[in-house]
C-alpha positions as CSV (number, residue, x, y, z in Angstrom):
1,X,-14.2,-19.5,7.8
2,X,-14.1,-16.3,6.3
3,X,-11.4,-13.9,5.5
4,X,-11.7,-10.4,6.8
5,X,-10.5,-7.9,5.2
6,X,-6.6,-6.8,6.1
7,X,-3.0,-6.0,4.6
8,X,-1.9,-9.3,3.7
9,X,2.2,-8.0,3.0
10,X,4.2,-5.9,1.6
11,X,6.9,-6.5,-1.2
12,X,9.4,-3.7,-1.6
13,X,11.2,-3.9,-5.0
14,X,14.0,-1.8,-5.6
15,X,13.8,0.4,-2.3
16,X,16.2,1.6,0.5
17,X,16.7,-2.2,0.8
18,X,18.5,-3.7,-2.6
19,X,16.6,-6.3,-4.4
20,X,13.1,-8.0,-3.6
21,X,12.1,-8.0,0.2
22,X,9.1,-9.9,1.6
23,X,7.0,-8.5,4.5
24,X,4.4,-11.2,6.2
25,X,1.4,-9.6,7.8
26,X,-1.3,-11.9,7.9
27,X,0.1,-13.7,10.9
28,X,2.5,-12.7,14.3
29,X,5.2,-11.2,12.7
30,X,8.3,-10.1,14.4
31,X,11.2,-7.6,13.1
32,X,14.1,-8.4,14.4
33,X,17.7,-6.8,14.0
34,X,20.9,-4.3,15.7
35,X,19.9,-0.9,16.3
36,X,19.1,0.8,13.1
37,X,18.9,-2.1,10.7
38,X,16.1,-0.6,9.3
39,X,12.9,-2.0,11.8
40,X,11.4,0.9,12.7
41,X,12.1,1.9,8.9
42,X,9.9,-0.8,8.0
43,X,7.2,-0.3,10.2
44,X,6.6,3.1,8.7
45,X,5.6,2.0,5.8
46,X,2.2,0.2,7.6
47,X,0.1,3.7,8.0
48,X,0.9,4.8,4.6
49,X,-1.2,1.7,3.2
50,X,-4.0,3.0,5.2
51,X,-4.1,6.6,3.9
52,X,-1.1,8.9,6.0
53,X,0.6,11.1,3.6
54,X,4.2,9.5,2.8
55,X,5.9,12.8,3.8
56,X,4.6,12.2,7.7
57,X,6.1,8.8,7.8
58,X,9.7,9.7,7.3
59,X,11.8,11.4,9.8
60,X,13.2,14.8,9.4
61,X,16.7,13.4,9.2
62,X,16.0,11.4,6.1
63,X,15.7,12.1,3.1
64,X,11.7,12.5,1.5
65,X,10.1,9.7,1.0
66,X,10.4,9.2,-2.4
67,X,14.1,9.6,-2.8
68,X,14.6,7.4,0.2
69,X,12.5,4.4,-0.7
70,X,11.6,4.7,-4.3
71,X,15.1,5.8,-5.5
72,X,14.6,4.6,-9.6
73,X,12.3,4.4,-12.0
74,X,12.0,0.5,-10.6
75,X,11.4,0.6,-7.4
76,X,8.3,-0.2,-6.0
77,X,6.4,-0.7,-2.7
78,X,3.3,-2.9,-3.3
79,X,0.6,-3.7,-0.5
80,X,-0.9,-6.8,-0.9
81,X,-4.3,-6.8,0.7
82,X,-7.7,-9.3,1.0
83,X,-11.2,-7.5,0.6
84,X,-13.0,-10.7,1.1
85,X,-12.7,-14.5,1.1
86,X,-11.5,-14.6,-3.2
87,X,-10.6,-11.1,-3.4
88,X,-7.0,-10.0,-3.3
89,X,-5.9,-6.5,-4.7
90,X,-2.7,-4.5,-4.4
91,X,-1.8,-1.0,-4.3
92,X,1.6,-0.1,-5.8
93,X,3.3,2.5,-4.6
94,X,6.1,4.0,-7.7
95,X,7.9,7.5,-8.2
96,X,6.3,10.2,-10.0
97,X,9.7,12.1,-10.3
98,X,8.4,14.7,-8.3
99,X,6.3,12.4,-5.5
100,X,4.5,9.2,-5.3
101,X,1.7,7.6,-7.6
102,X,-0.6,5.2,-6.4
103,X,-2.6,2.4,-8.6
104,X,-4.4,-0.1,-7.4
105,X,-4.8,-3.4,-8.9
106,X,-7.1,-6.3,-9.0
107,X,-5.7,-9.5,-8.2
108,X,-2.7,-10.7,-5.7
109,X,0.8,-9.8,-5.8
110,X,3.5,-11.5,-8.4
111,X,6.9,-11.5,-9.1
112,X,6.5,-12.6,-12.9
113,X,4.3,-9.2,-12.8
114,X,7.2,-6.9,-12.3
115,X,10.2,-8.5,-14.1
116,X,10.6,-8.9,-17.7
117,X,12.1,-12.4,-19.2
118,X,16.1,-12.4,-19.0
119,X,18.5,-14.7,-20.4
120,X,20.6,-14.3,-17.1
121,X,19.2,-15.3,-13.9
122,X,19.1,-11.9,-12.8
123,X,15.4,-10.2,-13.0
124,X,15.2,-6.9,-15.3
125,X,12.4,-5.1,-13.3
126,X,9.9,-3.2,-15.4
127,X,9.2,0.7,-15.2
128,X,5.7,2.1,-13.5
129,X,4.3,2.7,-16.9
130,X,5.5,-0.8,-18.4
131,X,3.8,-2.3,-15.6
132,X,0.7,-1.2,-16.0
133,X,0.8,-1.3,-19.4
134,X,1.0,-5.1,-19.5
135,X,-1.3,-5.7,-16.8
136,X,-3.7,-4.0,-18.8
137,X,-2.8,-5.5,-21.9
138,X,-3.9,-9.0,-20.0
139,X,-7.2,-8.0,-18.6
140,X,-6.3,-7.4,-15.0
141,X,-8.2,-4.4,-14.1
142,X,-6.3,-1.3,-12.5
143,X,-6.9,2.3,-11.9
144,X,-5.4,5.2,-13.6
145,X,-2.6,6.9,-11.7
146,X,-3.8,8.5,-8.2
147,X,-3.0,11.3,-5.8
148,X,-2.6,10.6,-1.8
149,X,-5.8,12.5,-1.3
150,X,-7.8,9.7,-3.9
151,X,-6.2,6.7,-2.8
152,X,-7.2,7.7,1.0
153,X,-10.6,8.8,0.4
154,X,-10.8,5.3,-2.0
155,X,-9.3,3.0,0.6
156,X,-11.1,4.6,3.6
157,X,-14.4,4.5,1.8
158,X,-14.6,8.2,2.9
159,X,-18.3,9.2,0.9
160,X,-18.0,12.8,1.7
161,X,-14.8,12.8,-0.7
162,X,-16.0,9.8,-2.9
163,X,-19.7,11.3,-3.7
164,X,-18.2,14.4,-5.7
165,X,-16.2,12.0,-8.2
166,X,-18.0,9.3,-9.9
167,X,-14.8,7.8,-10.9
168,X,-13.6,7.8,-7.6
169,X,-17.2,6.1,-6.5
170,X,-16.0,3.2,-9.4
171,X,-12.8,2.4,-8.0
172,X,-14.4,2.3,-4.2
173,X,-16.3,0.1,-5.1
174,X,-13.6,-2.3,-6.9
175,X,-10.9,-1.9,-4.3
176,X,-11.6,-0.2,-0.8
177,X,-10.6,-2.3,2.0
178,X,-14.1,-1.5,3.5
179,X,-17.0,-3.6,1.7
180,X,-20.2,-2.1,3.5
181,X,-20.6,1.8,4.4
182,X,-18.2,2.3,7.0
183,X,-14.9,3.9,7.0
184,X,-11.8,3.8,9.2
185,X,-11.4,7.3,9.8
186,X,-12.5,6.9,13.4
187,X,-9.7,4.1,13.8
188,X,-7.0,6.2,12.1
189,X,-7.4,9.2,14.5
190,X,-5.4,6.5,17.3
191,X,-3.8,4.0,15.0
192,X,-1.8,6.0,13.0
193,X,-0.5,8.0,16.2
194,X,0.2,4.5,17.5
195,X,3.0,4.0,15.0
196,X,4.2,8.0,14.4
197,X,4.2,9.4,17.8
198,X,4.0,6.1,19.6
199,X,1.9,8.6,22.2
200,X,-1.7,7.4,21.9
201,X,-3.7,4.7,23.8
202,X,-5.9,1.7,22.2
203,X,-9.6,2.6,22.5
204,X,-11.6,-0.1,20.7
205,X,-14.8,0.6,19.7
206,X,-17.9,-1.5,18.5
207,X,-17.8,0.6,15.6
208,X,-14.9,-1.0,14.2
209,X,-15.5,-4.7,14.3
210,X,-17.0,-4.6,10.6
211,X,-13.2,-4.1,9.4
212,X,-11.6,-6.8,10.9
């Protein structure tokens, strides 16, 4: 059976929420808790992965994204996603001090990734730049550090922003969740009102099979 391609979960390291938390996707998952536990707090964090700016995702009465989920130097948001059947990349979200990076990297999710050797039992989680550093250092390839306009444009497989950066082009080609020439914009026009606005209505198309 093949695996079509989809967020697979998302590991927030450091965040609003202390310590390492585990979100499941590639399955039913339900969020359950009291009234403003931190649900719908979660759920925002979904579109981002697909290309929505950060800033759109958090509510006026919170603080901006960055200070509200990626508080320190090591925090982290990583999305853990399939492109095919042995394929498994992540995109890690990390402060910039003054906004978000984005890198994307080639090869599943792991703790051992993220936290340096301690002689207590408590985990010393690395820096952005240790991090990639090291990942580098072992052969694992990863992009250089990326805007919210690249990452979109890389994930979405959008040509008419890819085709006027060969270096973009490269890292389409390594890590977009789309693997033939498509894109999702169509699907993003509904979906990502679905989960802001909670306004818009599902209208599947044919067009969109390919992504799934």
């Amino acid at each position: 059976m093949n695996t079509l391609p989809s967020l697979n979960r998302i590991i927030l390291i450091n965040t609003h929420m202390s310590g390492i938390v585990e979100l499941k996707l590639n399955g039913h998952t339900n969020i359950c808790g009291t009234n403003a536990s931190g649900k719908t707090t979660l759920q925002r964090l979904i579109p981002v992965f697909y290309g929505e700016y950060p800033s759109r995702v958090v509510p006026a009465t919170r603080d901006s994204f960055e200070r509200w989920y990626l508080p320190t130097e090591q925090s982290f948001i990583i999305y853990e996603y399939i492109r095919s059947e042995d394929e498994t990349c992540q995109m890690v979200l990390s402060s910039s001090g003054s906004g978000v990076d984005y890198r994307l990297v080639s090869k599943a999710f792991d703790i051992e990734d993220y936290a340096a050797p301690s002689l207590t039992d408590e985990r010393h989680i690395l820096t952005a730049k240790e991090l990639s550093r090291n990942l580098k250092r072992d052969g694992v390839i990863c992009s250089r550090i990326l805007n919210t306009k690249e990452f979109k444009a890389i994930i979405q497989n959008d040509r008419a922003v890819l085709s006027s950066n060969r270096d973009l082009l490269g890292f389409a080609r390594l890590f977009s969740l789309c693997l033939r020439a498509v894109t999702i914009l169509d699907i993003l026009k509904n979906w990502l009102k679905l989960f802001i606005q909670k306004k818009a209505k599902w209208k599947p198309s044919k067009r969109w099979l390919p992504l799934f």
